[in-house]
N, C-alpha and C positions, 0 to 999 in steps of 0.2 A: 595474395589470393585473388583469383579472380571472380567476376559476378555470381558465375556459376558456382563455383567455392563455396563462397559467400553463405549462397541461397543450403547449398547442401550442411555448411555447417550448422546453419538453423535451423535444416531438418532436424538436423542428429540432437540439439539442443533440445526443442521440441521434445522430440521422442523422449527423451531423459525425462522429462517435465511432466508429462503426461504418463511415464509409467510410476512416477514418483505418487503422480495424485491417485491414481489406481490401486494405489498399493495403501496409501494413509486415508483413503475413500474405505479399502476395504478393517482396517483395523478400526474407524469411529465408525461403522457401520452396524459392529456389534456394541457400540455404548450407543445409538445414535435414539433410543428411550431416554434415558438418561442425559446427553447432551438439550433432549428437546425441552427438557424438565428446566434445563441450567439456561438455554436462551426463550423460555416462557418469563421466566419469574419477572421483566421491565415490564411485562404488561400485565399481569397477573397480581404487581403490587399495589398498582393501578386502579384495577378494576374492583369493584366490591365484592364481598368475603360472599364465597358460592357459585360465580362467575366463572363461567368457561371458556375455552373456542370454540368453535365449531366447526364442521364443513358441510360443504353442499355438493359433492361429487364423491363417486364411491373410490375413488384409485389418490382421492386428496390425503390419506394418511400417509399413503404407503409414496406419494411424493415429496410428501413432508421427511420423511427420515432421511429420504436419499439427499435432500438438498441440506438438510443438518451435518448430513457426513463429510458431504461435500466443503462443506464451508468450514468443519471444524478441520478436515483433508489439508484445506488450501493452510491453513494457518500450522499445521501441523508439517505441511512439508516446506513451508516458507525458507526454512536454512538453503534446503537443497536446490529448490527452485532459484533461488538466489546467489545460490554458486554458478548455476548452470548460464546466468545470468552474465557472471562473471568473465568465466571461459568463454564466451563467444565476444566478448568486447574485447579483453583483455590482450588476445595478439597485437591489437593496433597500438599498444599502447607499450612507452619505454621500458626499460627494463625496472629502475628502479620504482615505476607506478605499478608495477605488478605485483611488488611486492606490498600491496596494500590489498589483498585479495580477503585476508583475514579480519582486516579492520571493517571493511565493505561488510562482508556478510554478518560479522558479528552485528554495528551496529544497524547496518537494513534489517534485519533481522528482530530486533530490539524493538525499533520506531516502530515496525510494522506492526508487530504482538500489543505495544503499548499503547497503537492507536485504534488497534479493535476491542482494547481494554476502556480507553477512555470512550469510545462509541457504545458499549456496553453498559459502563456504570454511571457515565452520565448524560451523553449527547440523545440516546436512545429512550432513555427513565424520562429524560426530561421532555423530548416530543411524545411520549409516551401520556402523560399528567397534562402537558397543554393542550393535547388532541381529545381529551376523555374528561375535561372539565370545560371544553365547551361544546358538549356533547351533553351534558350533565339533563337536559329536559327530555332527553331521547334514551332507550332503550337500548345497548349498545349489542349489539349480535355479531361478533368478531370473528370473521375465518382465519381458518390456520395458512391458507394460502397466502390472502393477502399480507397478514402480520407479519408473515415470516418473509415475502419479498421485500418487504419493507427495511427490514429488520439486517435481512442477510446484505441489503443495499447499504446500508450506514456504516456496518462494520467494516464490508471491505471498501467504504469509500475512506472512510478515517484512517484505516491501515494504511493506505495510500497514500492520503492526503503525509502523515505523519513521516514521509519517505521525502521528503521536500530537503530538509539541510542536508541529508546525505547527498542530494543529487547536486544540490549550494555548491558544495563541497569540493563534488569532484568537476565538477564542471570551472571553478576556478581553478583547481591542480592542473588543468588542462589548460590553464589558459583563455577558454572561451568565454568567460565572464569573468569581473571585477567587481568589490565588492561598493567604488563610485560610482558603476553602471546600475547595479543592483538598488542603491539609494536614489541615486535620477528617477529611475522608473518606478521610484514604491507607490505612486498614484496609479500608475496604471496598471501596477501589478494586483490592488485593490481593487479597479473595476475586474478586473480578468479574474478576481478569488470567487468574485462575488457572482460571477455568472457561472465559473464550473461550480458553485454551491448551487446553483438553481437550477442545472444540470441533472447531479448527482443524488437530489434531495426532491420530496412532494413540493407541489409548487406552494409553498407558507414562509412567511418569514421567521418563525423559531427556528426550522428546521436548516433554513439556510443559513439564520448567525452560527446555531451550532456546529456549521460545516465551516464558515466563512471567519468566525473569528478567529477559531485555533491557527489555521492558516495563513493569517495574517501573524502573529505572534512566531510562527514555522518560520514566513518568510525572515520577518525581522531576525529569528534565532543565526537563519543560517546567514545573513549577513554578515553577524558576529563568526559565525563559522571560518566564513570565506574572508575577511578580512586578519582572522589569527592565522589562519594556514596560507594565506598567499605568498605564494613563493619571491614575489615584485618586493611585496611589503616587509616580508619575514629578512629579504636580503639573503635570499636561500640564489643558487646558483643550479641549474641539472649537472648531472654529471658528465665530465665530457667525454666519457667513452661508455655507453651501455648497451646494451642490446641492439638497439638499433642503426646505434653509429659505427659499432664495430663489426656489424655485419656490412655495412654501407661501405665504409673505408676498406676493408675485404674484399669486396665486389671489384672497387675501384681500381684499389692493386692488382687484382690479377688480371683485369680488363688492359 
């Protein structure tokens, strides 16, 4: 394919992407009362018995639902988006790595759900309780705005964050990393955790361990990852006729 190709087929990706979210935007749209009830209750637990949110602009409700549906959308079409994912990398890649299309979405798919889960029930609760006890001599007067930027930030950072030994993974399947390269650099891979946590997170330090320790545990997981599945180490061999070779040697011959 060429550049143009390229760009066109990540239109077409795209577009699959974006009418995926459109469509699971519009199904939590009608729960999206209900979903705001289910990502209130971190702060709600929090807060003293009586305690509300609030807002101070007339159109803040009715932007709050959209961006609940939106976020419960993203997570809800996560499979698909993930496939779509797939399919555009996937040509480059041998025949027998293709056949891991299923492995990929199932668990990207998994980590992803698992790490908006674990940003939910604890990373969130927990800056939730450190931000509101040392607040504790002040009056806390909560917008629905702000919380829920906050909020919708952690989840889809930790979903992400949680996509790390997948990427381990494949990225050793391909050869471009080792899992002795991965050990050399685990110091630096520690400063680098620790600045996309202060990135992706309020500028406090709870908020960054809660981003930066998991991550660090990701990277070590998928060390082990990339050191069981290395094909060098496993003493595994590619195969020596698949897709791309015997389109190659095909070429060749009739050239």
């Amino acid at each position: 394919m060429t550049f143009l190709e390229h760009l066109e087929e990540l239109r077409r990706r795209l577009l699959h992407v974006f009418a995926s979210l459109a469509v699971t935007f519009g199904i939590c749209w009608a729960f999206s009362a209900t979903l705001y009830d289910f990502l209130a209750r971190p702060v709600m637990d929090a807060l003293p018995e009586g305690s509300t949110l609030a807002f101070t602009s007339l159109p803040d409700p009715f932007i709050l639902y959209m961006k609940v549906a939106l976020l419960a959308g993203i997570f809800l079409a996560s499979p698909y988006v993930l496939w779509q994912l797939w399919l555009f990398i996937s040509p480059g890649l041998y025949g027998h790595e293709r056949r891991m299309a299923l492995p990929f979405i199932f668990f990207s798919t998994a980590l992803f759900v698992t790490g908006g889960a674990f940003g939910y029930y604890i990373a969130f609760p927990t800056a939730c309780r450190f931000f509101l006890s040392v607040g504790q001599p002040f009056e806390p007067i909560l917008t629905v705005r702000e919380y829920f930027r906050l909020e919708m930030q952690v989840l889809l950072a930790m979903g992400m964050v949680f996509e790390l030994p997948v990427l381990i993974f494949f990225f050793t399947r391909l050869g471009i990393i080792t899992p002795r390269f991965l050990w050399e650099k685990f110091s630096y891979a520690v400063l680098v955790i620790f600045i996309i946590a202060a990135v992706i997170t309020p500028p406090d330090f709870v908020s960054q361990m809660m981003i930066g320790l998991p991550m660090i545990v990701l990277y070590l997981v998928g060390i082990g990852v990339a050191w069981l599945f290395n094909p060098k180490l496993r003493g595994e061999k590619r195969p020596p006729s698949d897709d791309k070779t015997s389109h190659d040697s095909s070429e060749g011959s009739s050239s």
